[in-house]
MDAnalysis code that builds the backbone (N, CA, C; Angstrom):
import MDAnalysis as mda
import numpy as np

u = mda.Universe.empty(351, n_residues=117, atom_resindex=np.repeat(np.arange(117), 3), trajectory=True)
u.add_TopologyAttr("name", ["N", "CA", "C"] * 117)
u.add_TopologyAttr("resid", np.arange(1, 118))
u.add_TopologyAttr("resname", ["UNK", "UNK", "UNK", "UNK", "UNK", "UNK", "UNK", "UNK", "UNK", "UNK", "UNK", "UNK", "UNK", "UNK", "UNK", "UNK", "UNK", "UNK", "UNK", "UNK", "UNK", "UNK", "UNK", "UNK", "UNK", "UNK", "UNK", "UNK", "UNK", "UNK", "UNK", "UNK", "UNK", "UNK", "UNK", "UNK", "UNK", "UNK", "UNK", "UNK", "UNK", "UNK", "UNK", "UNK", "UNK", "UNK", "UNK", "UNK", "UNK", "UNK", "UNK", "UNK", "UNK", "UNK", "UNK", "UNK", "UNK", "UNK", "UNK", "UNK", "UNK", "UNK", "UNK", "UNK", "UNK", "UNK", "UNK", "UNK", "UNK", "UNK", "UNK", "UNK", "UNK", "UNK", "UNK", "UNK", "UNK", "UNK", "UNK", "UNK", "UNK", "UNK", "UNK", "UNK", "UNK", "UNK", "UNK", "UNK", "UNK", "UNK", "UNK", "UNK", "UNK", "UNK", "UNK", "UNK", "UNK", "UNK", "UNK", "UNK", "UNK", "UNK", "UNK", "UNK", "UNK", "UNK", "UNK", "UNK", "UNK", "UNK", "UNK", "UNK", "UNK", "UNK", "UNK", "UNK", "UNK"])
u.atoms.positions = np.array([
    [0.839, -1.188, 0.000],
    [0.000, 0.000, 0.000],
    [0.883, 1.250, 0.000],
    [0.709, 2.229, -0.772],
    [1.345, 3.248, -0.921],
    [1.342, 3.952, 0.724],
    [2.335, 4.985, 1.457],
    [2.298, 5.853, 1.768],
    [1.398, 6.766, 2.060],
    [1.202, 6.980, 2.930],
    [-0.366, 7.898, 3.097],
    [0.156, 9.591, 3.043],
    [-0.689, 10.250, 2.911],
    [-0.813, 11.658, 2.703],
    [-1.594, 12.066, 3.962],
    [-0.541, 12.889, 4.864],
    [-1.221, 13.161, 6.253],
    [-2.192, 14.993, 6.143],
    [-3.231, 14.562, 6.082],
    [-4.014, 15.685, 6.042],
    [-4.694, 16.631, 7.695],
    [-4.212, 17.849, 7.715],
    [-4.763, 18.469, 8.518],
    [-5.763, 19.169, 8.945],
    [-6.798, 19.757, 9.395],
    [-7.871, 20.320, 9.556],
    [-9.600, 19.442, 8.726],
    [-8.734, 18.110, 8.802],
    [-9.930, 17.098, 8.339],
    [-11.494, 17.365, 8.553],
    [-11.460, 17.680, 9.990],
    [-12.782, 18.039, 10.632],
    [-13.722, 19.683, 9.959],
    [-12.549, 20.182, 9.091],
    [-12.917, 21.687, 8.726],
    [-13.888, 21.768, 6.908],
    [-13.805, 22.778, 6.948],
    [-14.253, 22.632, 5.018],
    [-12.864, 22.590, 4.414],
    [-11.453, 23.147, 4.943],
    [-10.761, 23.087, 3.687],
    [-10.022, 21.799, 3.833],
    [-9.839, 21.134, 4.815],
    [-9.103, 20.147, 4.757],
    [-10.385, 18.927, 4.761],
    [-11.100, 18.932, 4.963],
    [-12.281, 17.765, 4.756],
    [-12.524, 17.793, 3.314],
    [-12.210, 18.756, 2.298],
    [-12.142, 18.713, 0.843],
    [-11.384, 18.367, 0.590],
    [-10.206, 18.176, 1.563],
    [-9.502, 17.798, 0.692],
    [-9.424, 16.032, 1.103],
    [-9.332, 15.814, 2.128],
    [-9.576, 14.838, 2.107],
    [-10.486, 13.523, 1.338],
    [-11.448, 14.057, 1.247],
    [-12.689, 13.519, -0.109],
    [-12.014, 13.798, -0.882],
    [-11.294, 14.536, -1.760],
    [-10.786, 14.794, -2.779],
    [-9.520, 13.429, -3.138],
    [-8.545, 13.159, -2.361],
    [-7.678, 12.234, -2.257],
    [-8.381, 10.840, -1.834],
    [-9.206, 10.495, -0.975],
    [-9.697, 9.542, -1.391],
    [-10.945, 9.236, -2.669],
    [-11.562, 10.320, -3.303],
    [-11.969, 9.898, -4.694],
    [-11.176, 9.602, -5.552],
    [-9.637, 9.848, -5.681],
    [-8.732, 9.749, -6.354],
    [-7.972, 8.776, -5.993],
    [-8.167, 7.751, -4.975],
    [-7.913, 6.628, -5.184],
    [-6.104, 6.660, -3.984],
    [-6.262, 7.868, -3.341],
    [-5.391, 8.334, -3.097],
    [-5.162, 7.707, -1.280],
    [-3.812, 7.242, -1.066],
    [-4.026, 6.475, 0.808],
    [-4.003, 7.825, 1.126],
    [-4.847, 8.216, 2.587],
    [-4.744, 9.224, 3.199],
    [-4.645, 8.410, 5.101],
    [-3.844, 10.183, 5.807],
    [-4.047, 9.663, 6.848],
    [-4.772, 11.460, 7.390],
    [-5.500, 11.193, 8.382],
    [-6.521, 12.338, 8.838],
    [-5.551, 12.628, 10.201],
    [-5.271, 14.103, 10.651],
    [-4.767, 14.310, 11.847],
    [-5.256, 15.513, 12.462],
    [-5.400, 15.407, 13.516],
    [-5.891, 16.230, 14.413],
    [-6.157, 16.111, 16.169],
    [-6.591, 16.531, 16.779],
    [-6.618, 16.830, 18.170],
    [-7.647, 15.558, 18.726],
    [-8.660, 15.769, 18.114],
    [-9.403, 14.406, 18.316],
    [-9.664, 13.353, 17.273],
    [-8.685, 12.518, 17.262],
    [-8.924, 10.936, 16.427],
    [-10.080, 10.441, 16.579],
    [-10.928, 10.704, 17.407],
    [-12.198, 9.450, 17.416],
    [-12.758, 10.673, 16.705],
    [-13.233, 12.159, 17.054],
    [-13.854, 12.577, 15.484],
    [-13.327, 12.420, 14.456],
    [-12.080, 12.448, 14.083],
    [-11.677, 11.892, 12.973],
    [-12.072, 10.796, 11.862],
    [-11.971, 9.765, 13.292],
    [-12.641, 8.531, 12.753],
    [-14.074, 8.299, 12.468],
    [-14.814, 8.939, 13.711],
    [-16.116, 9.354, 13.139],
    [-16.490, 9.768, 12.271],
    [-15.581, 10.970, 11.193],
    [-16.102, 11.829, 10.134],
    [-15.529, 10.886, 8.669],
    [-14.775, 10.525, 9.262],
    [-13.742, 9.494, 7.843],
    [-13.711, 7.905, 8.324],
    [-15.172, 6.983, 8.373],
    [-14.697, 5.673, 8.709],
    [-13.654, 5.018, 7.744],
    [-12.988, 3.899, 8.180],
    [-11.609, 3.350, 7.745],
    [-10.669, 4.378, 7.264],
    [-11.189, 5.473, 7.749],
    [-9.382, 6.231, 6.839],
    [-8.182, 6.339, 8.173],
    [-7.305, 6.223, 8.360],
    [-6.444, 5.744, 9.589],
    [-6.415, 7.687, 10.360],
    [-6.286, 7.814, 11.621],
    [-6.390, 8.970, 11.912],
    [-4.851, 8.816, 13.025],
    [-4.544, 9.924, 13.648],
    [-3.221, 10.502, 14.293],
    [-3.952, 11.464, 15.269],
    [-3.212, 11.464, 16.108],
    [-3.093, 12.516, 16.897],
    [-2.145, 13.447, 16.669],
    [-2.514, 14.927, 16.622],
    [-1.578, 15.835, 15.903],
    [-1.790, 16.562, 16.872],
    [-1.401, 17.294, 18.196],
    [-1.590, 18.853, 18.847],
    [-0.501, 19.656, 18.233],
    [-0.792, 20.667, 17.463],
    [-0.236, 21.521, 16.696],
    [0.868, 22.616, 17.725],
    [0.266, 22.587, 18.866],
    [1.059, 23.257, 19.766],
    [2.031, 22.507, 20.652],
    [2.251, 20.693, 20.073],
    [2.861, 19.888, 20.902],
    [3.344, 19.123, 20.163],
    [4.790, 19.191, 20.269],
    [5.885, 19.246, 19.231],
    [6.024, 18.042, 19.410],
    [5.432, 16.555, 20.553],
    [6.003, 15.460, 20.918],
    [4.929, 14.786, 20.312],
    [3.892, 15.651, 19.502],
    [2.789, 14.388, 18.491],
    [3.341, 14.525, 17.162],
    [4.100, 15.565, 16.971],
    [4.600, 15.543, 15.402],
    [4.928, 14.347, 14.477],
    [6.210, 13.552, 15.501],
    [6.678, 12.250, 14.804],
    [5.775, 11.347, 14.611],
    [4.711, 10.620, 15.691],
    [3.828, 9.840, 15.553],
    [2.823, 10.094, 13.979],
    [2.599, 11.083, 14.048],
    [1.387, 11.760, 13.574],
    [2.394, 11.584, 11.940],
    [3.708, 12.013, 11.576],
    [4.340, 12.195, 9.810],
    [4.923, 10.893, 9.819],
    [5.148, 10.191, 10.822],
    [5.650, 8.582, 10.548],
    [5.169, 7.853, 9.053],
    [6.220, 7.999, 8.606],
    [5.742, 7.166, 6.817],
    [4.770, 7.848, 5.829],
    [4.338, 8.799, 5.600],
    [3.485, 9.891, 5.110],
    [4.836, 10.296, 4.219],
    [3.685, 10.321, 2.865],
    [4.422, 10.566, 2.041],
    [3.840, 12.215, 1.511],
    [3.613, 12.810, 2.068],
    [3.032, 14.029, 1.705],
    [2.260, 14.662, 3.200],
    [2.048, 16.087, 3.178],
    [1.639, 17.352, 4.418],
    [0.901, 17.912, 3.309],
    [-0.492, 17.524, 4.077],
    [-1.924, 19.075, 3.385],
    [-1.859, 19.711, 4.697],
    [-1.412, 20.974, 5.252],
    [-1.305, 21.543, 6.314],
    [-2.015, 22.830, 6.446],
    [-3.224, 22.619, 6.858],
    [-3.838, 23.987, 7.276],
    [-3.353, 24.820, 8.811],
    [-3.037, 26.194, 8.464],
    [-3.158, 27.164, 9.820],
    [-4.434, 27.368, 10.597],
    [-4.588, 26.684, 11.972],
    [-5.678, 27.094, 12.445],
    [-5.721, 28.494, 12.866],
    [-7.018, 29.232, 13.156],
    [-7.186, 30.420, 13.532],
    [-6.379, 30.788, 14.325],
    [-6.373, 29.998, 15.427],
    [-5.661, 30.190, 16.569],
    [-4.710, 30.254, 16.957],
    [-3.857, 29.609, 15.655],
    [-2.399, 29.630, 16.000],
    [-1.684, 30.879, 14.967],
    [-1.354, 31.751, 15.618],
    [-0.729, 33.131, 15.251],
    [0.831, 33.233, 15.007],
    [1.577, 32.345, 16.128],
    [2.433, 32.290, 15.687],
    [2.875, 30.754, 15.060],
    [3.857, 30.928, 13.915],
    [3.835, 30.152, 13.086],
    [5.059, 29.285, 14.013],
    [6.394, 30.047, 13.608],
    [7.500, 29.239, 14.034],
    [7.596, 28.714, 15.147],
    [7.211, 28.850, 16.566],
    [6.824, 27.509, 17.242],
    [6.058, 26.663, 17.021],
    [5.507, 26.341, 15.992],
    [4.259, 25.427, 16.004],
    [4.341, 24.957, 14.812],
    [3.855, 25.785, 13.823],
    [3.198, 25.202, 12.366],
    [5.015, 25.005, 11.863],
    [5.481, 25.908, 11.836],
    [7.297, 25.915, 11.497],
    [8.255, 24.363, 11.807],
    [7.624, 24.222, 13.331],
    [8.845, 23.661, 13.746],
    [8.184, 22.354, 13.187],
    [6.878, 22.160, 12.701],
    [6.269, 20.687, 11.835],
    [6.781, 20.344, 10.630],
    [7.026, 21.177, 9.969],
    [7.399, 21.229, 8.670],
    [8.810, 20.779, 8.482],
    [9.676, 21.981, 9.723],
    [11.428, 21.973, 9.524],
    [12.054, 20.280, 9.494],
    [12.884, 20.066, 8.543],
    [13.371, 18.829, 8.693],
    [14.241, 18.814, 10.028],
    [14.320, 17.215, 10.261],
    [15.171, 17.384, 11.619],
    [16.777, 17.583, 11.200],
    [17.535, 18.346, 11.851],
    [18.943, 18.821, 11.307],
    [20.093, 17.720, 10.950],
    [19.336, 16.692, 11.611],
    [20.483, 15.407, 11.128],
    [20.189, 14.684, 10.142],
    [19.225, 14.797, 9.380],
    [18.135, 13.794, 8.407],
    [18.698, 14.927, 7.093],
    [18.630, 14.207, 5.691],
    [18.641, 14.991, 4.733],
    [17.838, 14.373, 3.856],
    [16.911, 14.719, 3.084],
    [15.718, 14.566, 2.607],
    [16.464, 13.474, 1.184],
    [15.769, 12.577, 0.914],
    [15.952, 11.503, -0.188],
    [15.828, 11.567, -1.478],
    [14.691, 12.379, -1.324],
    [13.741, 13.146, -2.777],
    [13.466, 14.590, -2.448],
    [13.328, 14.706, -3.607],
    [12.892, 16.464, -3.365],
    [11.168, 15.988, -2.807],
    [10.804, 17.305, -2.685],
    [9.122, 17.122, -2.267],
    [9.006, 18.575, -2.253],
    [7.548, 19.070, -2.277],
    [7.230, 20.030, -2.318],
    [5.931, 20.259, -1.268],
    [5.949, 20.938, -0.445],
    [4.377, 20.841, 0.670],
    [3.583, 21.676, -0.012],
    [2.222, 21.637, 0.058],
    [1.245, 22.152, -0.131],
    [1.102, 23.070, 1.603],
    [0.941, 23.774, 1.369],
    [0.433, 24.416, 3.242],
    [0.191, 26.164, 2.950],
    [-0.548, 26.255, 3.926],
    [-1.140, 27.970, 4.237],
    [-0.218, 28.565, 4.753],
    [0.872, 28.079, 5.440],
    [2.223, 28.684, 6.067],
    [3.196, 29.119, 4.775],
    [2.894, 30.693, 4.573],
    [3.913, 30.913, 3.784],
    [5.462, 30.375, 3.685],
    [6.308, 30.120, 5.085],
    [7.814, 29.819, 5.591],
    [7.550, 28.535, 4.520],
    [6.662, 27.557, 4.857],
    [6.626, 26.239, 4.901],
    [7.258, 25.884, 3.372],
    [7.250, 26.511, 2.296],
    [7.372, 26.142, 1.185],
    [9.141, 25.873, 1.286],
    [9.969, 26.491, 2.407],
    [11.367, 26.427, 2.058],
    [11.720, 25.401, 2.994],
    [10.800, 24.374, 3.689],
    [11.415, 23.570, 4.209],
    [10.339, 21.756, 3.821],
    [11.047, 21.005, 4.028],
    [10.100, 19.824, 3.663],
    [10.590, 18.560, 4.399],
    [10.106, 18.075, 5.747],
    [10.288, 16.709, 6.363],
    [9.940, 15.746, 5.762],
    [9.068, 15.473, 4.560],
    [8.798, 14.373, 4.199],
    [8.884, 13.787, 2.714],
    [9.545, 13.422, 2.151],
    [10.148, 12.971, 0.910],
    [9.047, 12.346, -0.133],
    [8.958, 12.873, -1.369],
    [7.837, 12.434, -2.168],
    [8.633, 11.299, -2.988],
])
């Protein structure tokens, strides 16, 4: 099975489009967010994560084997580089395999990429 595509703000309109969108397309997805059982509730069988965007120790669990970041900014989070930044930044000892390119609302995010397409 291919690699899943870890999608954020599942529970919302822009990331719940997108989500339907990748699985009409035949596409593995994984759903992440704060609460997995809505997750799972809103997307049965699609695999869900725990992601707290403000808690840098769900990051790894949550991009483990994901071959792609749909990363929405929630309202709430204002500042980027503790949070949405430090998700994205590769870790300083790792050097990426493939190029990849993120899709995300975080302007920074386009110059950095943890996860290899």
């Amino acid at each position: 099975m291919a690699a899943p595509v870890l999608v954020t703000g599942a529970t919302g309109n822009g990331g719940g489009a997108v989500t339907r969108s990748l699985l009409a397309a035949g596409m593995a997805v994984r759903v992440a967010g704060t609460n997995p059982t809505a997750l799972r509730k809103r997307f049965p069988g699609v695999p869900a994560a725990r992601l707290d965007l403000r808690d840098p120790r769900t990051f790894h669990a949550a991009l483990d084997g994901a071959s792609g970041l749909f990363l929405l900014r929630p309202p709430q989070i204002a500042r980027v580089g503790p949070t949405l930044n430090a998700l994205v930044e590769p870790p300083r000892t790792a050097a990426p395999s493939k190029s990849c390119s993120p899709r995300s609302s975080v302007p920074s995010a386009t110059r950095h990429c943890p996860i290899t397409a």
